[in-house]
BALOBA-1460 file (C-alpha; in Angstrom, 3 decimals):
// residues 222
<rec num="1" residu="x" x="13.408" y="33.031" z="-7.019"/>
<rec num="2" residu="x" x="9.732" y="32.928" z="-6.303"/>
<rec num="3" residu="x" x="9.800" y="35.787" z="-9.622"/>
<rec num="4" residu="x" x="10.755" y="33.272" z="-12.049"/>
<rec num="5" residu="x" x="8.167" y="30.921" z="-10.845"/>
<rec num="6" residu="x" x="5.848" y="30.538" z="-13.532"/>
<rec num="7" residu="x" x="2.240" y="30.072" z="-11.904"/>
<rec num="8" residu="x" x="0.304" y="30.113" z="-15.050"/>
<rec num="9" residu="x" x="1.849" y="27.368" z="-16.325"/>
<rec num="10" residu="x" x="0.984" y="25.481" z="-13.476"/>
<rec num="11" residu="x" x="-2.753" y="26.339" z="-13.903"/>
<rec num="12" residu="x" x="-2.369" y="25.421" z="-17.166"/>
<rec num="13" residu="x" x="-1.284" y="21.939" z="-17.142"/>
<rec num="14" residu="x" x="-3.878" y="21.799" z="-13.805"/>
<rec num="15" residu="x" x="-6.144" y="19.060" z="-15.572"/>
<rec num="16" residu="x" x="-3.523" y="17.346" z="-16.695"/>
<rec num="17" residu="x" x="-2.295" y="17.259" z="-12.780"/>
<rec num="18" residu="x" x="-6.077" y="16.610" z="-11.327"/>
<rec num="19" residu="x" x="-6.099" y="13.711" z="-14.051"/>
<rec num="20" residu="x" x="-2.863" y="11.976" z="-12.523"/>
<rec num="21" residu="x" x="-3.996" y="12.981" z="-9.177"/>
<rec num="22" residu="x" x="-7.354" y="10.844" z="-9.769"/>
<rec num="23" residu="x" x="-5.119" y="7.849" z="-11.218"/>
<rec num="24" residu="x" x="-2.674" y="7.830" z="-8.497"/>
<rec num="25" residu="x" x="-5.813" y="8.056" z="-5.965"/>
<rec num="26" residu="x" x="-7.599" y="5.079" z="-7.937"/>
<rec num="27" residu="x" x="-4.322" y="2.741" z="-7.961"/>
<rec num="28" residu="x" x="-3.384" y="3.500" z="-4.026"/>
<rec num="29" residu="x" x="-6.839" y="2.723" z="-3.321"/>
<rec num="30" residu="x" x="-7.256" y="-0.773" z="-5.351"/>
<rec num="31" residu="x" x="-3.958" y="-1.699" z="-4.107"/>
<rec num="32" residu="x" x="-4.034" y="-1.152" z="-0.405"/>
<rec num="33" residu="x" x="-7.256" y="-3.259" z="-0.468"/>
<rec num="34" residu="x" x="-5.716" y="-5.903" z="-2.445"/>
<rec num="35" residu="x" x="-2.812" y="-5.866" z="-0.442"/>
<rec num="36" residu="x" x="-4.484" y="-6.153" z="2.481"/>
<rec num="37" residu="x" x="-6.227" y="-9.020" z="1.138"/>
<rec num="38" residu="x" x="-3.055" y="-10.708" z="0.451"/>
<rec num="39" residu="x" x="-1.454" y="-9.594" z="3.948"/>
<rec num="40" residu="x" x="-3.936" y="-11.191" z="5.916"/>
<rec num="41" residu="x" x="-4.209" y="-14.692" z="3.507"/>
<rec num="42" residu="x" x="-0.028" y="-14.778" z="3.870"/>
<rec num="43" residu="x" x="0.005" y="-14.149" z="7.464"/>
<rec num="44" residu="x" x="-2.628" y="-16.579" z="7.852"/>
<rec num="45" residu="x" x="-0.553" y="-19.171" z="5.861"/>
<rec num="46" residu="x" x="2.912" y="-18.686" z="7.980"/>
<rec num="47" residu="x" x="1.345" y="-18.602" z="11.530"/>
<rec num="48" residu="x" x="-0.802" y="-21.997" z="10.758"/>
<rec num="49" residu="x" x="1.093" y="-24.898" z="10.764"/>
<rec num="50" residu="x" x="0.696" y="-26.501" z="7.986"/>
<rec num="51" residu="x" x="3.988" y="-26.745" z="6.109"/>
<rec num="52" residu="x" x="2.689" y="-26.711" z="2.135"/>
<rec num="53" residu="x" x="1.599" y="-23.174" z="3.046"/>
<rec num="54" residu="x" x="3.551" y="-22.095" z="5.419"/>
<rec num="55" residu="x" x="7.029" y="-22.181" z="4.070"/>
<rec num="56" residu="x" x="5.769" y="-20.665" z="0.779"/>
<rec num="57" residu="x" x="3.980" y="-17.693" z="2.900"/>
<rec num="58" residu="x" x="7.452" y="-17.543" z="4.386"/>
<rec num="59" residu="x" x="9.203" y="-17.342" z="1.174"/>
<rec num="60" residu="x" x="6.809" y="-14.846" z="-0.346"/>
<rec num="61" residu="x" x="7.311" y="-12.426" z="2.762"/>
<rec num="62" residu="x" x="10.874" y="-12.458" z="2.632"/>
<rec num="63" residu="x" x="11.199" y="-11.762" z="-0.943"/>
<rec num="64" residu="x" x="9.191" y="-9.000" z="-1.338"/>
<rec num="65" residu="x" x="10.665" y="-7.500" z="1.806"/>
<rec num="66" residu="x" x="14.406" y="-8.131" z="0.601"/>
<rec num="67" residu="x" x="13.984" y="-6.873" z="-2.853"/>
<rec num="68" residu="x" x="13.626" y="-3.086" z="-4.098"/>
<rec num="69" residu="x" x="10.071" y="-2.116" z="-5.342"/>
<rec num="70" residu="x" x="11.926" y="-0.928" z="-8.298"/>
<rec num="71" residu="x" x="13.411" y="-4.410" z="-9.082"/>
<rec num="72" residu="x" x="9.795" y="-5.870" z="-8.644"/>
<rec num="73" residu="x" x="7.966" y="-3.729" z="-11.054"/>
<rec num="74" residu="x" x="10.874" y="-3.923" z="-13.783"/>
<rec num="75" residu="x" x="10.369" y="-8.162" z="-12.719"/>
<rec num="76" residu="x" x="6.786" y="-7.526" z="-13.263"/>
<rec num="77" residu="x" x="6.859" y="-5.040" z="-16.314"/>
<rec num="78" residu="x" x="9.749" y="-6.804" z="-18.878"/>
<rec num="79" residu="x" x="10.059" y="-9.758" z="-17.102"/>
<rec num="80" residu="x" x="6.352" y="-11.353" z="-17.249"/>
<rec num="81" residu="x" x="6.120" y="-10.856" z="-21.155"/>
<rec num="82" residu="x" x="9.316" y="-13.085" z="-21.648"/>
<rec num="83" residu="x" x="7.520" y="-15.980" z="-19.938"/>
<rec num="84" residu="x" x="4.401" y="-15.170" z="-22.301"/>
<rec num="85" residu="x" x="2.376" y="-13.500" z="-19.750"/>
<rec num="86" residu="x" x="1.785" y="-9.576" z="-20.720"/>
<rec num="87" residu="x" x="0.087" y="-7.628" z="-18.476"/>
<rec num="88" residu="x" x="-0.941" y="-3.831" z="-19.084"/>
<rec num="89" residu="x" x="1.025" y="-0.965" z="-17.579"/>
<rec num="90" residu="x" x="-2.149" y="0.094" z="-14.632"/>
<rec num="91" residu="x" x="-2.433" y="-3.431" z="-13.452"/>
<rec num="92" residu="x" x="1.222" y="-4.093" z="-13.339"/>
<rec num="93" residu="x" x="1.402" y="-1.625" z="-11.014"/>
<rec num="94" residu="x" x="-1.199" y="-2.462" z="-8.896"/>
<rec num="95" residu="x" x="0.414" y="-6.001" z="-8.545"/>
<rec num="96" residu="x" x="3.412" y="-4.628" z="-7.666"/>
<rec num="97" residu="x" x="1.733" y="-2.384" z="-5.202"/>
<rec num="98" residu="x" x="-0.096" y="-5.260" z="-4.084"/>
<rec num="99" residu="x" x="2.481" y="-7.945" z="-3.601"/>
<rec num="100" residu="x" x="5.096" y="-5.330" z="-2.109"/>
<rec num="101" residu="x" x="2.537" y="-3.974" z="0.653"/>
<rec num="102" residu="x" x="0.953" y="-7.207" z="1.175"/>
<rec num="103" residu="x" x="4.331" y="-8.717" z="2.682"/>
<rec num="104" residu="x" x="4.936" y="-5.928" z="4.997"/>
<rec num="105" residu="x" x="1.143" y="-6.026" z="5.908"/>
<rec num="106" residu="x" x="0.925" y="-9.880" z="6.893"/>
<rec num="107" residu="x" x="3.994" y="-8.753" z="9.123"/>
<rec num="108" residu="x" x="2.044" y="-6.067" z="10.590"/>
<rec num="109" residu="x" x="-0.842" y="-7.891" z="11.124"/>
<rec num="110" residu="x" x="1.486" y="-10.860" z="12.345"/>
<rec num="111" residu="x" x="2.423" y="-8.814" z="15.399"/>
<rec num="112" residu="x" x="-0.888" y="-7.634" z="15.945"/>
<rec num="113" residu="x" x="-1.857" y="-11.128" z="16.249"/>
<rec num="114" residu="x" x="0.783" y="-12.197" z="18.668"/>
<rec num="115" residu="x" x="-0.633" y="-9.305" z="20.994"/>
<rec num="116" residu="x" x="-3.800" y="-11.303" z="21.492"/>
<rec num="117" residu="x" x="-4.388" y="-12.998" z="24.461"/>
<rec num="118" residu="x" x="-3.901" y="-16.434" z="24.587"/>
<rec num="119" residu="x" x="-6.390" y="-17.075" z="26.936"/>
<rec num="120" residu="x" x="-9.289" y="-16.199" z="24.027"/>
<rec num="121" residu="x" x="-7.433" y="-18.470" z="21.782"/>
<rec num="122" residu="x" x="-8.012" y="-21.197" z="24.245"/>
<rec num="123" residu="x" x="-11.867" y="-19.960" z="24.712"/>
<rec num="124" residu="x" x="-12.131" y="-20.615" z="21.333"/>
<rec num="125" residu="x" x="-10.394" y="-23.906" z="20.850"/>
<rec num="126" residu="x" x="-12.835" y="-24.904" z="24.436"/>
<rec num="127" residu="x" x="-15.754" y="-23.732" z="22.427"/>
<rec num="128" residu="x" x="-15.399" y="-25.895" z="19.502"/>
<rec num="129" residu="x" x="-14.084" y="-23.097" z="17.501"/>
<rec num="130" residu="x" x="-12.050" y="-24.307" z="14.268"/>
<rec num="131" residu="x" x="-8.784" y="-22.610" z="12.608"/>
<rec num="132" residu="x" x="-10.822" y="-20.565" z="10.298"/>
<rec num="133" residu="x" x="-13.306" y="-19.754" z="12.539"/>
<rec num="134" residu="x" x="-10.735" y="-18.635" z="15.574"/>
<rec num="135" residu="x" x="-9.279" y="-16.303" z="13.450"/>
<rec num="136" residu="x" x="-12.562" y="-14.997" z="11.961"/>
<rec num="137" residu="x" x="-14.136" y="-14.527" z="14.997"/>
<rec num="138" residu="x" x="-11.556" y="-13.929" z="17.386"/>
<rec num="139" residu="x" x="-7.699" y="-13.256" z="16.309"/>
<rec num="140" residu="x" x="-8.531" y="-11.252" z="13.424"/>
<rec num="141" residu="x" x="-10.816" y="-8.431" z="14.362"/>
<rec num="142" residu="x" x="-8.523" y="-7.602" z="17.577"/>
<rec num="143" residu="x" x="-5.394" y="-7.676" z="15.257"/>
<rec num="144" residu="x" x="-6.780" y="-5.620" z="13.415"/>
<rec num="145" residu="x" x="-7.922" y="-2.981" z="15.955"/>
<rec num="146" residu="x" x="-4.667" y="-3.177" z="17.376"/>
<rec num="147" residu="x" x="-2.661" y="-2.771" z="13.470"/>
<rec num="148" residu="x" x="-4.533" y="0.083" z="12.347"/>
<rec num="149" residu="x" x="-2.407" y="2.707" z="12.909"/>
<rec num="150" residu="x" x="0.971" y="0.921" z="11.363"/>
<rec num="151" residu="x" x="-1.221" y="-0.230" z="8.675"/>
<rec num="152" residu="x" x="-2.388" y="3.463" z="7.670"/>
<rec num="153" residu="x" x="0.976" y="4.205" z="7.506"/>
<rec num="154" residu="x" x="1.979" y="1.751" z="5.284"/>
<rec num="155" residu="x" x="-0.930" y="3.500" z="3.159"/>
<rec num="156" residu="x" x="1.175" y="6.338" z="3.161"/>
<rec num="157" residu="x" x="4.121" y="4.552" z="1.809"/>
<rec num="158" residu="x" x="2.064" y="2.872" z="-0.683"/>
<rec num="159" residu="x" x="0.574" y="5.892" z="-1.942"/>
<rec num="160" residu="x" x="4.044" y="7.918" z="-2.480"/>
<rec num="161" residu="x" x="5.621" y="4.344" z="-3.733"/>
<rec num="162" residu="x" x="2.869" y="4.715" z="-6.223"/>
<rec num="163" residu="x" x="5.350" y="7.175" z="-8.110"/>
<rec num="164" residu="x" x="7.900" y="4.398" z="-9.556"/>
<rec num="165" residu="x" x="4.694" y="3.611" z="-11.694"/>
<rec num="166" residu="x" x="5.673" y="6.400" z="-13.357"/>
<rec num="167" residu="x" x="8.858" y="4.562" z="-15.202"/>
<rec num="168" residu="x" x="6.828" y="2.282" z="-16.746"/>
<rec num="169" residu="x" x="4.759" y="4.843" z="-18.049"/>
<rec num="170" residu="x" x="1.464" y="5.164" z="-15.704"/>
<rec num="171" residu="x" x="-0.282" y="8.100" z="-16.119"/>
<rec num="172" residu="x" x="-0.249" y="9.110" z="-12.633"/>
<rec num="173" residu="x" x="0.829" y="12.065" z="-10.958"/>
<rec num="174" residu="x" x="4.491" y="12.327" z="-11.229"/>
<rec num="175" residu="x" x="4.163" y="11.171" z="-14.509"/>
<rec num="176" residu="x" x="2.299" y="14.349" z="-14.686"/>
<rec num="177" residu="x" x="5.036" y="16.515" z="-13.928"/>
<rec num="178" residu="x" x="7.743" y="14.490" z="-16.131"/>
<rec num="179" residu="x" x="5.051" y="15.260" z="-19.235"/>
<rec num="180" residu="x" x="5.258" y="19.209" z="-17.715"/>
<rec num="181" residu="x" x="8.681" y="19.478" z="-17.834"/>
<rec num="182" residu="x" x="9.530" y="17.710" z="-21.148"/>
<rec num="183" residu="x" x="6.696" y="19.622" z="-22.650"/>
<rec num="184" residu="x" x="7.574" y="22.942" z="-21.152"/>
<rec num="185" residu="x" x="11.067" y="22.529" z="-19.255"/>
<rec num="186" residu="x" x="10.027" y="23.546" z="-16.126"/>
<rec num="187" residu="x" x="10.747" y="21.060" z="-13.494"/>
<rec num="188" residu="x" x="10.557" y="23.417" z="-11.061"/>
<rec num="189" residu="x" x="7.592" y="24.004" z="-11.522"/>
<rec num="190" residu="x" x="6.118" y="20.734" z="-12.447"/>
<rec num="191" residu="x" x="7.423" y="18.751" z="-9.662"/>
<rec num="192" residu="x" x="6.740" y="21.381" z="-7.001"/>
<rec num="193" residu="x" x="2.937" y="21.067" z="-7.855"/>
<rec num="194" residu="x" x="3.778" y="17.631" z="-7.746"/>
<rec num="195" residu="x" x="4.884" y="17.404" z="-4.569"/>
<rec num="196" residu="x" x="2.248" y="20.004" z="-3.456"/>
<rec num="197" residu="x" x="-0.676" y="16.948" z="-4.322"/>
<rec num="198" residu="x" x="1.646" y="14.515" z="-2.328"/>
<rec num="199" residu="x" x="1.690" y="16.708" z="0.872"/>
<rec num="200" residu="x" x="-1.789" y="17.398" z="0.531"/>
<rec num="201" residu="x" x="-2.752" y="13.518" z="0.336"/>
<rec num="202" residu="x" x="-0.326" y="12.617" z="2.733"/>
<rec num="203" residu="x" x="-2.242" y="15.137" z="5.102"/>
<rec num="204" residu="x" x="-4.922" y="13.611" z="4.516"/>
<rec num="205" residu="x" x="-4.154" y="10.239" z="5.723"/>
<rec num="206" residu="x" x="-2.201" y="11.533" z="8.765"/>
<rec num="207" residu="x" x="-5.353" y="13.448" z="9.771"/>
<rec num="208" residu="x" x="-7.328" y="10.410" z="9.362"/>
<rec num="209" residu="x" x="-4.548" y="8.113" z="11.124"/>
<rec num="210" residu="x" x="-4.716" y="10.532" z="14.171"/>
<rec num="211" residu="x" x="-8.291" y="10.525" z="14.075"/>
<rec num="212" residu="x" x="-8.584" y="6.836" z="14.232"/>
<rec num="213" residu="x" x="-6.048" y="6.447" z="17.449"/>
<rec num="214" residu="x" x="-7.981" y="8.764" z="19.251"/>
<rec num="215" residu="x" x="-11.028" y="6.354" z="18.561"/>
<rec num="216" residu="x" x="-9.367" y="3.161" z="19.319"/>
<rec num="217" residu="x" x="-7.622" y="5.230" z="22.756"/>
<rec num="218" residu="x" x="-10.981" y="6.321" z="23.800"/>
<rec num="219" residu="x" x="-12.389" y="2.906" z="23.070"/>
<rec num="220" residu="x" x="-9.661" y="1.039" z="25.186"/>
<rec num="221" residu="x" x="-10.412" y="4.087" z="28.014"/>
<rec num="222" residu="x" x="-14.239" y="3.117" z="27.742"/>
């Protein structure tokens, strides 16, 4: 098997795979901050109790959860530019990204929040504290100590979601390895090296996801 593998084909379309390594590393990396962004402002909306925002937080949550990712980006991608909105192929994917991993975030951080004492809440409220200010100072910054690992992993999906960009035509990396393998019919080839770059960044945030637990553990231990 491993004699019919052709290697030098592999280092030959090797900028081509460092180039859609770079763009899949550049679109994980503005969406899991956006979608962070939008977790917290949606979970923020459904746990307050005001009903113009919460029942839309609600509804936005559920969605995104319920549907495919697929379904959104083809939503996203043909859909939009029938309503007169046209959006290029990067940044519909990074709204996708966004919007998908933003839901599952805000339920992430959700729980997180609900592991906070309630005690503190009711320091704060004592202290004068507002809403915004509670969950500034207080809520927020222990849900999020307490979310980080099952929010790196949700990085990790994000990052290998990142591939369905590739049907709409991102150059990223599995797009990559499609370009090999129409170019040079290989798709052995092409989408071994593709899943090669996967492992390797999914490695990479596992190391760094088990690095950060040990923190927080020793932290708690302290």
């Amino acid at each position: 098997m491993l004699a019919d593998f052709n290697f030098r084909i592999i280092f030959e379309y090797m900028p081509l795979f460092l180039n859609g390594l770079k763009s899949t590393f550049l679109i994980s990396i503005i969406s899991i901050i956006l979608a962070l962004m939008t977790g917290i402002v949606a979970c923020s909306c459904r746990i307050s109790g005001i009903k113009i925002i919460k029942y839309p937080a609600i509804a936005y949550i559920e969605i995104m959860r319920s549907t495919p990712l697929l379904v959104q980006i083809y939503f996203l991608y043909f859909g939009l530019p029938t309503l007169g909105l046209r959006i290029p192929e990067i940044q519909t994917g990074i709204l996708a990204l966004m919007l998908n991993s933003g839901a599952y975030i805000a339920e992430i951080i959700r729980a997180g929040i609900s592991s906070v004492d309630e005690g503190q809440i009711e320091a704060g409220v004592a202290s004068g504290l507002n809403y915004v200010q509670r969950m500034r100072f207080i809520i927020l910054p222990q849900a999020l100590g307490v979310t980080v690992p099952p929010l790196l992993g949700q990085a990790i999906v994000l990052v290998k979601d990142s591939a369905l960009l590739s049907l709409i035509s991102v150059a990223e990396l599995t797009r990559s390895g499609q370009t090999m393998t129409s170019e040079r019919l290989m798709p052995a080839e092409a989408f071994f090296t593709v899943a090669f770059f996967y492992i390797c960044i999914y490695l990479c945030l596992k190391t760094f996801s088990d690095w950060s637990q040990k923190k927080l553990i020793y932290r708690e231990a302290y």
